[in-house]
Structures are given as C-alpha cells and as structure tokens.
RODO-2510 file (C-alpha; in nm, 4 decimals, decimal comma):
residues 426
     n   res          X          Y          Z
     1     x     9,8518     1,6575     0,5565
     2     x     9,6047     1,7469     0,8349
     3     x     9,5690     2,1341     0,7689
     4     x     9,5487     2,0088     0,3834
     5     x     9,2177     1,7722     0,4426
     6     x     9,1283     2,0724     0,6856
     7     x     9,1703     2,3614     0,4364
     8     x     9,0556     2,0943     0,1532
     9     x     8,7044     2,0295     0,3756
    10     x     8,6408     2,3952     0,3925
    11     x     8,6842     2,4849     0,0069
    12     x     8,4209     2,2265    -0,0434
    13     x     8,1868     2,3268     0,2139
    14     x     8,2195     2,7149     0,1137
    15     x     8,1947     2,5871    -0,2171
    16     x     7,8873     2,3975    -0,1525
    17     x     7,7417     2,6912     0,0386
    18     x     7,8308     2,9349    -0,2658
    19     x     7,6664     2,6546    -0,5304
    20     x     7,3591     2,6663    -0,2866
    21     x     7,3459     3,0668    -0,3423
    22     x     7,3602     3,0221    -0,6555
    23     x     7,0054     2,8180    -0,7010
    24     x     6,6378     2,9294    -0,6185
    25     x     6,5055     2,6576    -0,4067
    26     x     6,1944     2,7225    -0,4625
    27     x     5,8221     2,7272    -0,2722
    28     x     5,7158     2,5223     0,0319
    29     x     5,4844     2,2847    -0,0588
    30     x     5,1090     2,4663    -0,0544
    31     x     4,8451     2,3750     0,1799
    32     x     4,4747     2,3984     0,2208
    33     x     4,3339     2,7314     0,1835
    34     x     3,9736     2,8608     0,1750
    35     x     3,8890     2,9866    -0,1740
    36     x     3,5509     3,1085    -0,0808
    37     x     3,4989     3,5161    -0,2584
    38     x     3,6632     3,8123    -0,0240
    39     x     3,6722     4,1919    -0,0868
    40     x     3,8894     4,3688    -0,2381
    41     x     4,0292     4,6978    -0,2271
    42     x     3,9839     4,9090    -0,5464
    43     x     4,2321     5,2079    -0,6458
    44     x     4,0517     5,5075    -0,7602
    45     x     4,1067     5,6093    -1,1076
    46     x     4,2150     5,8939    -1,2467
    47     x     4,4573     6,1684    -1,3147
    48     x     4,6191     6,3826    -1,0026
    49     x     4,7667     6,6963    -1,1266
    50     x     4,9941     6,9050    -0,9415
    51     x     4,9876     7,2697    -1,0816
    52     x     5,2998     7,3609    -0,8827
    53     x     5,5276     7,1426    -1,0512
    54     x     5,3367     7,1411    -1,3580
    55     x     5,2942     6,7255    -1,3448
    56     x     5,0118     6,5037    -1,3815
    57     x     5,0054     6,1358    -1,2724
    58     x     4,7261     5,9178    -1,4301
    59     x     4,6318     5,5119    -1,3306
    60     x     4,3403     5,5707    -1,5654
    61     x     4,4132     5,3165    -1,7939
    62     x     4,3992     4,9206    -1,7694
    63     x     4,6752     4,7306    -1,5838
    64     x     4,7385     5,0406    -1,4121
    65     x     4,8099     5,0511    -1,0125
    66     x     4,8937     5,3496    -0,8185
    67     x     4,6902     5,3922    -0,5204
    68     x     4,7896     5,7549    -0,4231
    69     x     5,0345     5,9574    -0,4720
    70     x     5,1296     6,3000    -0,2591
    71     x     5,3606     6,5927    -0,3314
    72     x     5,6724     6,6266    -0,0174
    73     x     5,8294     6,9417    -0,1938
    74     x     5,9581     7,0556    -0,5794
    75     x     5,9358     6,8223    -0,8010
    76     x     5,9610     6,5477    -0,5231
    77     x     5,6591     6,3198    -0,4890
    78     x     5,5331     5,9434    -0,3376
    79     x     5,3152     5,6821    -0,4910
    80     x     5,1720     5,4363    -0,2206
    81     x     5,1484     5,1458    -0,3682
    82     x     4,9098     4,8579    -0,1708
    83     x     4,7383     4,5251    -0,3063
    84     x     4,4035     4,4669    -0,3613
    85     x     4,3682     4,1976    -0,0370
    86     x     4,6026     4,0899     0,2449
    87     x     4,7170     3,8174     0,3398
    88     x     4,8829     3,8436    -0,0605
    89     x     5,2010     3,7258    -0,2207
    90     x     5,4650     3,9645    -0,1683
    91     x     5,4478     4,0571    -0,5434
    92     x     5,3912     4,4767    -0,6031
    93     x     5,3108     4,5001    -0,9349
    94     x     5,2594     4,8923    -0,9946
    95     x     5,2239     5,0584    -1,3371
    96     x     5,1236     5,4966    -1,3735
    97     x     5,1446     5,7334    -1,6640
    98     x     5,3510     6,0898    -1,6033
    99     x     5,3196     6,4085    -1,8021
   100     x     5,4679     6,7361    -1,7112
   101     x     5,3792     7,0513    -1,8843
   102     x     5,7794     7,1105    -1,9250
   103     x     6,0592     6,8889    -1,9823
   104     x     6,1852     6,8698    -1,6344
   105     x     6,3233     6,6072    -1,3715
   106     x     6,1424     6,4751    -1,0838
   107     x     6,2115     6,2245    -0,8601
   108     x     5,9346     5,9729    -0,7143
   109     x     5,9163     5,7061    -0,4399
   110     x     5,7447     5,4158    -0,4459
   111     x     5,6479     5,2752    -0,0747
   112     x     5,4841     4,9584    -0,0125
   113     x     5,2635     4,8392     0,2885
   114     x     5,5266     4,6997     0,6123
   115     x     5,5167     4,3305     0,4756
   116     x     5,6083     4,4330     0,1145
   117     x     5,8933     4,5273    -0,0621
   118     x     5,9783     4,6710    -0,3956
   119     x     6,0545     4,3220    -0,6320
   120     x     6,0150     4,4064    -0,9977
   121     x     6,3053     4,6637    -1,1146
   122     x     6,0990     4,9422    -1,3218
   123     x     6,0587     4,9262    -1,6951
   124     x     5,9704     5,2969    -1,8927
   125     x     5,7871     5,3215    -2,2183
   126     x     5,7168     5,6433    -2,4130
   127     x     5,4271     5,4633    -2,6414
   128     x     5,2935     5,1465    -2,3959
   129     x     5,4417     4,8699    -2,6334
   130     x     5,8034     4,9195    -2,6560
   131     x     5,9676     4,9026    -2,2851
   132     x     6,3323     4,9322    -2,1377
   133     x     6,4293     4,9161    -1,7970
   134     x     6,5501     5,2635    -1,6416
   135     x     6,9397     5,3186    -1,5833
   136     x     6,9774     5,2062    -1,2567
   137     x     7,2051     5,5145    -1,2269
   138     x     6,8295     5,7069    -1,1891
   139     x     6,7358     5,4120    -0,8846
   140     x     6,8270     5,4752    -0,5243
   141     x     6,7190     5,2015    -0,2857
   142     x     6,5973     5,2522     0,0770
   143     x     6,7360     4,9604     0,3147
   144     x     6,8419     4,7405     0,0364
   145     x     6,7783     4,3733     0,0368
   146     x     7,0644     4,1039     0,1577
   147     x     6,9891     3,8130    -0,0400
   148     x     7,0007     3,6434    -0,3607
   149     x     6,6343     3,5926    -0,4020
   150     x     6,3037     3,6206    -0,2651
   151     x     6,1698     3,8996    -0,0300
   152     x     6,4783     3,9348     0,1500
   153     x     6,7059     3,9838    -0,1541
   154     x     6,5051     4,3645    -0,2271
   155     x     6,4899     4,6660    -0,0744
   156     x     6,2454     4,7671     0,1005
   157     x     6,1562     5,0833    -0,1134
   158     x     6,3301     5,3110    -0,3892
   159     x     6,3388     5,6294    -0,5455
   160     x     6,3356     5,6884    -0,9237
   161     x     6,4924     5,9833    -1,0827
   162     x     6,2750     6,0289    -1,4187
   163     x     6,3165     6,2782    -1,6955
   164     x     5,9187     6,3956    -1,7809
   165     x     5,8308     6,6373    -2,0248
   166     x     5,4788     6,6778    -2,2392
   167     x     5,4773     6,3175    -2,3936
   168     x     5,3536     6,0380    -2,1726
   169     x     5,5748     5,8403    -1,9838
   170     x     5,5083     5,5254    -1,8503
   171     x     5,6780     5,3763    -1,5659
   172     x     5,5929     4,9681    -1,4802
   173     x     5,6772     4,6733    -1,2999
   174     x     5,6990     4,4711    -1,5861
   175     x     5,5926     4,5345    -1,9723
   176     x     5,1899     4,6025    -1,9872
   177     x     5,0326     4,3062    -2,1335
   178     x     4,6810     4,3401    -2,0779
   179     x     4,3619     4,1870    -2,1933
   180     x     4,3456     4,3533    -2,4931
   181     x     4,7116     4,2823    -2,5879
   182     x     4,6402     3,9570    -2,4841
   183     x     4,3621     3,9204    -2,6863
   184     x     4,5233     4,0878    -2,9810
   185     x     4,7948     3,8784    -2,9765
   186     x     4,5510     3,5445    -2,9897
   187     x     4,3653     3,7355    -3,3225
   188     x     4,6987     3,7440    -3,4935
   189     x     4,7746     3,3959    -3,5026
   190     x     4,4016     3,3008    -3,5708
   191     x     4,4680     3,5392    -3,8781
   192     x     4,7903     3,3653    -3,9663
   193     x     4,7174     3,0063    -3,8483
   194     x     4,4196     2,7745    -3,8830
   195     x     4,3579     2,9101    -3,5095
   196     x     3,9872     2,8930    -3,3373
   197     x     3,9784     3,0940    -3,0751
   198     x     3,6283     3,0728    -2,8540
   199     x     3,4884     3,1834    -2,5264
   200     x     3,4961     2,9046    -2,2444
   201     x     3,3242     3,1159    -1,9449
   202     x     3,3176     3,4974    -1,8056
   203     x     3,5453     3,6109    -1,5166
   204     x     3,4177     3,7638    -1,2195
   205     x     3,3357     4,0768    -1,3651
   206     x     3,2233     3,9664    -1,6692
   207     x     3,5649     3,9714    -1,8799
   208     x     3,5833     3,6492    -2,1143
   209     x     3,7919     3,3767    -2,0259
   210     x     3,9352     3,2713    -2,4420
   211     x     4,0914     2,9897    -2,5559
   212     x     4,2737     2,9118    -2,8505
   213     x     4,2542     2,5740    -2,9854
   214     x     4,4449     2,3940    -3,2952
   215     x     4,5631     2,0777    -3,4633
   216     x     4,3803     1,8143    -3,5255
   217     x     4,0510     1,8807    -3,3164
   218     x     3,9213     1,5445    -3,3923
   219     x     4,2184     1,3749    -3,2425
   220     x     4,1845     1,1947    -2,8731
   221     x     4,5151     1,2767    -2,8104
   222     x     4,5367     1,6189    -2,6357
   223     x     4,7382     1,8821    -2,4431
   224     x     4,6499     2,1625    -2,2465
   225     x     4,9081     2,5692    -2,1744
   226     x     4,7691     2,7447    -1,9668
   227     x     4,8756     3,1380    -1,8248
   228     x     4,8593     3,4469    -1,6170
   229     x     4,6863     3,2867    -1,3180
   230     x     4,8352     3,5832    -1,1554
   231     x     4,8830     3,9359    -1,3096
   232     x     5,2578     4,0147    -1,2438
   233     x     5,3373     3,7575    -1,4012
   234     x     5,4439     3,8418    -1,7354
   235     x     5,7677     3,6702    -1,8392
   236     x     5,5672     3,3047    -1,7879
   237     x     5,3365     3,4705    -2,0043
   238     x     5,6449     3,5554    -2,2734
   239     x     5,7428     3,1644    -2,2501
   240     x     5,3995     3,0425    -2,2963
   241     x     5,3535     3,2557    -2,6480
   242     x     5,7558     3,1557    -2,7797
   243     x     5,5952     2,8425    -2,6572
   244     x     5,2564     2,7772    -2,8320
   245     x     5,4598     2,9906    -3,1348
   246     x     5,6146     2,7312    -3,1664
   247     x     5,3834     2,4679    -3,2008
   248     x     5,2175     2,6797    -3,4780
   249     x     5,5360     2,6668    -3,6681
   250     x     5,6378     2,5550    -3,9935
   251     x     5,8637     2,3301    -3,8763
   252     x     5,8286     1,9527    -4,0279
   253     x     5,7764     1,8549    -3,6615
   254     x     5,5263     2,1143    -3,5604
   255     x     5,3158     2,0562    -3,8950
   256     x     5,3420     1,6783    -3,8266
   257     x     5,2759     1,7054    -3,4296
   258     x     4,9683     1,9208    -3,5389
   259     x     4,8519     1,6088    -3,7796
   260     x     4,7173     1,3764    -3,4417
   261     x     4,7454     1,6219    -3,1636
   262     x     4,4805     1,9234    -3,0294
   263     x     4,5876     2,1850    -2,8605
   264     x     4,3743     2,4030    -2,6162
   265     x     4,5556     2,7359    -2,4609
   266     x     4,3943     2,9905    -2,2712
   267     x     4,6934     3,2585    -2,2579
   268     x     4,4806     3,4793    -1,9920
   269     x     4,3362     3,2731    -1,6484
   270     x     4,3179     3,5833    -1,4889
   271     x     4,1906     3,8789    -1,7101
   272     x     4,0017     4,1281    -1,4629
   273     x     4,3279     4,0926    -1,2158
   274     x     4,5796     4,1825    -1,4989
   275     x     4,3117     4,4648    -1,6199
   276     x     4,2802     4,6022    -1,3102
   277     x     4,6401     4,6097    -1,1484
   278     x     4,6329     4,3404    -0,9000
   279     x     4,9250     4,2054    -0,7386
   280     x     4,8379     3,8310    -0,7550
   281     x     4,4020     3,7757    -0,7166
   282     x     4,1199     3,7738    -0,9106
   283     x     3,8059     4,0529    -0,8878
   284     x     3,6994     3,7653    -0,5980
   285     x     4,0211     3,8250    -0,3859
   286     x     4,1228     3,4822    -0,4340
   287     x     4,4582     3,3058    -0,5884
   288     x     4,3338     3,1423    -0,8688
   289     x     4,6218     2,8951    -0,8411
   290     x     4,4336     2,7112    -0,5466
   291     x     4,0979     2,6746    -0,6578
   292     x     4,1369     2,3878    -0,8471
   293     x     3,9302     2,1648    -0,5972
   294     x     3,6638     2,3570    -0,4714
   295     x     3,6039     2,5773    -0,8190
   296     x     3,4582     2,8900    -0,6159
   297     x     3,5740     3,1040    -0,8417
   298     x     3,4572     3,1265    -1,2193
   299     x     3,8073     3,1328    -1,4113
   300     x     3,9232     2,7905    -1,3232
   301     x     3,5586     2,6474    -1,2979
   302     x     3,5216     2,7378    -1,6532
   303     x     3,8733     2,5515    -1,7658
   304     x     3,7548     2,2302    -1,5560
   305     x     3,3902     2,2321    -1,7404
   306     x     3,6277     2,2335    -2,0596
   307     x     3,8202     1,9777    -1,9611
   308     x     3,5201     1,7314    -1,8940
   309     x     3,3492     1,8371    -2,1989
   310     x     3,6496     1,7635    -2,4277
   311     x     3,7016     1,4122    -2,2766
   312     x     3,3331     1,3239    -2,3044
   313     x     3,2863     1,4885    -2,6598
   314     x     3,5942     1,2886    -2,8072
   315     x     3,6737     0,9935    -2,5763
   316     x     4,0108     1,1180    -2,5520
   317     x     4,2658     1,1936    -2,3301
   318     x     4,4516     1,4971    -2,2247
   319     x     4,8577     1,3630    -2,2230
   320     x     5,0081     1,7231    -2,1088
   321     x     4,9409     2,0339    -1,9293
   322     x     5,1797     2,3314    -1,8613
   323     x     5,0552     2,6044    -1,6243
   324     x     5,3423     2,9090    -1,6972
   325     x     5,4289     3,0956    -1,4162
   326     x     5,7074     3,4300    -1,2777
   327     x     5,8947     3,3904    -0,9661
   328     x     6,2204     3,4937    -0,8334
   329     x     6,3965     3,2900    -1,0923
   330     x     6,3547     2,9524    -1,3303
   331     x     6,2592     2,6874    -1,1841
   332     x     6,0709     2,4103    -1,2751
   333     x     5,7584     2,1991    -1,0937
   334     x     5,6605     1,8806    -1,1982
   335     x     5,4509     1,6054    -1,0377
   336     x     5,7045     1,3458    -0,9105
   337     x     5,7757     1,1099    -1,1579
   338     x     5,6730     0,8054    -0,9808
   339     x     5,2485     0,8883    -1,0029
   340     x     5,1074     0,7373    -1,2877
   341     x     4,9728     0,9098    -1,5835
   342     x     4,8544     0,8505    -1,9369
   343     x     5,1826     0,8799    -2,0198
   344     x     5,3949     0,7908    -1,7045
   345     x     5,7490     0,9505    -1,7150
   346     x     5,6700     1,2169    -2,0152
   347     x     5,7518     1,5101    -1,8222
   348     x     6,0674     1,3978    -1,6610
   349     x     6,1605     1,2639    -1,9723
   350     x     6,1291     1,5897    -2,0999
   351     x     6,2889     1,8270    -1,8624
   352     x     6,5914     1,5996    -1,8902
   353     x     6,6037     1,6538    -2,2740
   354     x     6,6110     2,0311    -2,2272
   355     x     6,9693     1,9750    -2,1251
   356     x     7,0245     1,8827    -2,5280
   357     x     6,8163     2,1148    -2,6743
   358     x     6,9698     2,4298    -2,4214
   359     x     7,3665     2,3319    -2,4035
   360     x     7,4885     2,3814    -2,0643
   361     x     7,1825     2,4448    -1,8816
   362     x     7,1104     2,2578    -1,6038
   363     x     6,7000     2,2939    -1,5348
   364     x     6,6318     2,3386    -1,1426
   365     x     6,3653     2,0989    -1,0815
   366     x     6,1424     2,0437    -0,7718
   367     x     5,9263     1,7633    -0,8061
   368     x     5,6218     1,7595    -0,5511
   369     x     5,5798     1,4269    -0,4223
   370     x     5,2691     1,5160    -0,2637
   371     x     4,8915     1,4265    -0,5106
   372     x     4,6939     1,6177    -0,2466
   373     x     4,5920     1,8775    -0,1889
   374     x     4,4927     1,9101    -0,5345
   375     x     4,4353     2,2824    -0,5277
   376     x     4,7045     2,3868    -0,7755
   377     x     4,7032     2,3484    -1,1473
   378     x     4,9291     2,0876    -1,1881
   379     x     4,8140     1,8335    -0,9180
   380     x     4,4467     1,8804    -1,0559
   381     x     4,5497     1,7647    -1,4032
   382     x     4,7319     1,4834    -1,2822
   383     x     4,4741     1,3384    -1,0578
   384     x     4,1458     1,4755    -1,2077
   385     x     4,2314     1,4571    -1,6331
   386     x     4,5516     1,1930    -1,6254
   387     x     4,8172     1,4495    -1,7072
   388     x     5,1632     1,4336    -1,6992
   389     x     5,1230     1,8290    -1,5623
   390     x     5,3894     2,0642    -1,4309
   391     x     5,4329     2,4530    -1,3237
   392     x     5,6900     2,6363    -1,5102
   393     x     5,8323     2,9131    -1,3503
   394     x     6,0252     3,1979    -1,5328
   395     x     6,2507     3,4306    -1,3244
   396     x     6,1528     3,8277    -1,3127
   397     x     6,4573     3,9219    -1,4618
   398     x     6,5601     3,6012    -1,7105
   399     x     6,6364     3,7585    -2,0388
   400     x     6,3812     3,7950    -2,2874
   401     x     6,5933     3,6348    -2,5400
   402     x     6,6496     3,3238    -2,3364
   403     x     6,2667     3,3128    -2,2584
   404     x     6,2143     3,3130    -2,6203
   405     x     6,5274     3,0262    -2,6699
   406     x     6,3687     2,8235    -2,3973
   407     x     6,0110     2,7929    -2,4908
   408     x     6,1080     2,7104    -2,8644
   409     x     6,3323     2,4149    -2,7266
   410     x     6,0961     2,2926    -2,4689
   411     x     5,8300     2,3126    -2,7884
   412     x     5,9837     2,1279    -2,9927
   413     x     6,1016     1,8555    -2,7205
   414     x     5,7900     1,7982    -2,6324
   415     x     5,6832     1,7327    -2,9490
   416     x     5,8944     1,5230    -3,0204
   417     x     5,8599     1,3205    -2,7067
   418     x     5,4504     1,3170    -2,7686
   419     x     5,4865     1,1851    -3,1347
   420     x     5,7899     0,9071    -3,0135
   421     x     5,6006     0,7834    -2,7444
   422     x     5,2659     0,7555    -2,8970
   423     x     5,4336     0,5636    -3,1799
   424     x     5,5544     0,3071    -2,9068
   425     x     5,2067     0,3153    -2,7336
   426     x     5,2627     0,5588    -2,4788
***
C-alpha cells in the first residue's frame, strides 16, 4: 500500500509538472517605465549584390529589416539582424527580398545581437501576399532552445537552405502586413460595409494613425479594438480583422448588435514601426504599450484625445475595449474581475462563454489584479474610460484557421453578452 500512495504521489506530481509545461504562464506584471522619446537605430536601405554568386539581397521595401549582410564563401552568406533600440523585447522580426541571376541554392544565417534569439520560424513568399513557412528540412539551428516557450525555448541562431533563382523571393518572420495592406484592407470593408474610416492623429513620422468606425454612431453605448501596438505582431492582428469581420457580418446578431452599438477600431497603433521593420517601438524608441499615462508619444495620445472627444460629443460610455496582441502562445489578460466597470463582470463573463462557443478549449487567463500603473492599454480603459478592457494575446505559431475560428466566436459572444446585458440594465 505504501509504495502504491508513493508511486501514486509521483504520477500526480509528474503529471502536474507535465500539465504545467503544457501552459504559457504568461508576463510579470509591468512596472513604471520612462516613455520620454530615445534614438533609434535605422537600417540602411537598399540592395547588396554579390557578383560572385550572382545574388542580390534587397530591405528596400517597407516592413523590411536586414541590417547587413556579408558573404563567408560560395553561395554561403549572413544577415545581422539587430533592433532599432536596446533595452527591447526579445522579439527579431526580420523580413529581405533575394534574387539570383540563376536558379541556384544558397544557404544564409541569420545572427542576432548576444541577448536575442531567433523566435519567429521563417515564412517565404514568391509575390509578398501569399506566404508558407519553409520545410524545416531547409532549417538548421545553432544551440537550439530547451524549453517550451519564451526565449529559452529557441535557438539561438539558424541557417536556412533557400532555393533562389531570377524571381523574387521573400523570406519573413511572419506574413508582411504593412501600412498599406493595412490600410487596404480597412478600404475594402468601407467599400462593402457602411464603414467610415477617418484620421485620428499622425505618428511620429508623420504616418496617419486611421480608424474605422460603424454601427450606430449616434448610440452612447460604445466599444473600442484596438492593434499592432508592436510590429511583429501579426497573428493578434489576424484575430482582430476575423474579429471586427465579424461584427460587420450579416448575421441577425451582428446586424442587430450594430442597431444600438458604435464601434471604433484602429487596426494599426503602430504604423511607422511596422513600415519600417522594428522589432517592438515606435519611430520614438518607445513601447507604445506603456504610454498610456504619460502620452509622450503621439500614437496613443491621439486614441486618448478620441476617447474624450467621443464621451463628451455623445454623453456616452465606452462598455469594451480589446487591445490584440502576439506572444509565445494564447493567452488571455483581463482586468480582475472584482474592479468595477460600466459593466462589472462583462469580460469574465465572456471569456468563460468561449468555452461554448470553442468546444474543448480551455482559455488561459491571467487576470491582473493590479489598477496601477496604468501604463498599458487595458488598465487605462478601465480606470480612465470605465471599460471592461483586456489584452488578447495570440501565440506566434496558433493556426491561422483557429485564429480565424476564435475571433468569430469571441465576436459573436460578445455580442451577445453586450445586447443581454444592456437589456437587463447592464
């Protein structure tokens, strides 16, 4: 009986340990920073042709980082790839062109500063719209990672083995989506929607911040999406359009959720940061994502002038706000249910009912129980605008299908949520 409770207490607490491997636990909590402008370092543009080989490596178009890039013998080269300020997320977003003047195979490492490693698994495109990720097969990594995620679960560089030949090929961290697809994207549903899309304020360099708006715009009863705070961070920026898709649906709930509710979405925070390759800051060296006290920089200045203007222009109230995010996998931020909102309990409410709408999936939450410092997005809205707010994380790799899946169920939850709970007054 005693080696049985003995053997019985260690499959549980291997189990346990193996369950813990198994979920992202997330951030520490964030803490004061200083969100005053710093420089930045800016990659040269251009194309860097090596005759010998007969290849040419280009960063000379937007979203593009490759910082240099040096021939060590035939057909063997290495692109350094380094952010655009330090201290800096460890996320290495890189993105070049390659064209050879034969077909031919070359193989290319990508090395990172000491405190980096490589973290997003390369994608290739022959056109810049349609991706795939290479064969791992062509992949070789350099004192591989031991973990199951963050830093320590990558390697530290890797070599690619690509097959080149006259047509471009890109190679990037994740798909290239940058302000002009962005952009694009927000013109096709104005053309197919009753859409308004409108300039709220200019980035650092001058790029427009643009937001979206629809439903009922005379309604008090609002919600706010924002995304792509940070550049990498593309596969937030996939939920947040299945997302807002969503709510533009003809679905009988979407076209009666439209009927008493505005929506405001501005689907690119951070434009001259996506445009110009950064890892994680804006053109002011700053993370956006903590500047929602001091408003230093002009990106989320110009969404909290919005914010005040709305509520004074309509006497109304903002009930929601999503801020999409990437990180090493989903997870899910919310304010801690006990603050009090204009709708107290909305979001936990709503994560729960995920678990219907998604069978078998169990959201990993991690409420913050912590209203200052109000530097992120999501403890701004709550104690600034009222909010029931929370940061939605996607992982790097979660399957674009299942991004797609999720942010059409969490849609149409929330909606439904929104509508109930209004018709019970609140």
């Amino acid at each position: 009986m005693r080696k049985l409770s003995l053997f019985l207490a260690l499959f549980l607490f291997t189990a346990d340990c193996l369950s813990q491997q198994q979920v992202f636990q997330g951030q520490p909590p964030v803490e004061s920073t200083d969100t005053t402008s710093r420089p930045i370092s800016r990659q040269t543009r251009g194309i860097t042709a090596f005759p010998e080989d007969g290849v040419n490596f280009s960063n000379d178009f937007d979203g593009a980082r490759m910082n240099s890039v040096t021939r060590t013998g035939r057909n063997s080269f290495v692109i350094r790839i380094e952010p655009e300020n330090a201290p800096i997320n460890m996320s290495p977003w890189y993105a070049f062109q390659i064209r050879a003047k034969r077909t031919s195979e070359i193989s290319v490492t990508l090395v990172y500063p000491e405190f980096a490693r490589h973290r997003y698994s390369p994608l290739t495109s022959t056109d810049g719209r349609r991706w795939k990720p290479l064969d791992t097969k062509r992949i070789t990594e350099i004192e591989p990672g031991t973990g199951r995620f963050g830093p320590e679960s990558r390697p530290r560089s890797v070599t690619l083995r690509l097959k080149v030949g006259r047509k471009p090929l890109w190679i990037s961290a994740q798909e290239l989506n940058t302000s002009k697809h962005v952009f694009g994207w927000m013109q096709e549903r104005a053309a197919k929607h009753k859409v308004r899309i409108e300039e709220i304020g200019k980035s650092t360099e001058g790029r427009p911040i643009k937001m979206m708006s629809f439903g009922n715009l005379n309604s008090k009863n609002n919600i706010l999406i924002i995304s792509r705070q940070h550049p990498p961070e593309v596969t937030g920026y996939f939920a947040m359009q299945a997302f807002v898709d969503r709510l533009l649906s003809g679905s009988r709930l979407a076209k009666d959720f439209r009927k008493d509710w505005a929506v405001f979405v501005m689907p690119l925070m951070n434009p001259d940061g996506v445009d110009n390759g950064h890892w994680r800051h804006n053109a002011g060296g700053i993370d956006l994502n903590r500047d929602w006290t001091a408003f230093n920089q002009p990106e989320s200045k110009a969404v909290s002038e919005f914010l005040k203007r709305r509520e004074r222009a309509t006497g109304g109230r903002f009930y929601f706000g999503i801020d999409f995010h990437s990180t090493w996998d989903d997870i899910y931020y919310p304010m801690d249910p006990k603050f009090e909102s204009n709708m107290t309990g909305l979001m936990a409410e709503w994560l729960d009912s995920l678990k219907t709408g998604l069978p078998g999936y169990v959201p990993n939450v991690r409420a913050n129980t912590r209203l200052e410092p109000a530097i992120v997005s999501r403890n701004y809205f709550l104690v600034s605008h009222g909010m029931e707010a929370i940061v939605y994380e996607i992982g790097d790799n979660t399957t674009r299908d299942f991004i797609k899946k999720k942010g059409k169920v969490g849609a149409d939850e929330m909606m439904r949520l929104l509508i109930e709970r209004k018709k019970r007054g609140n």
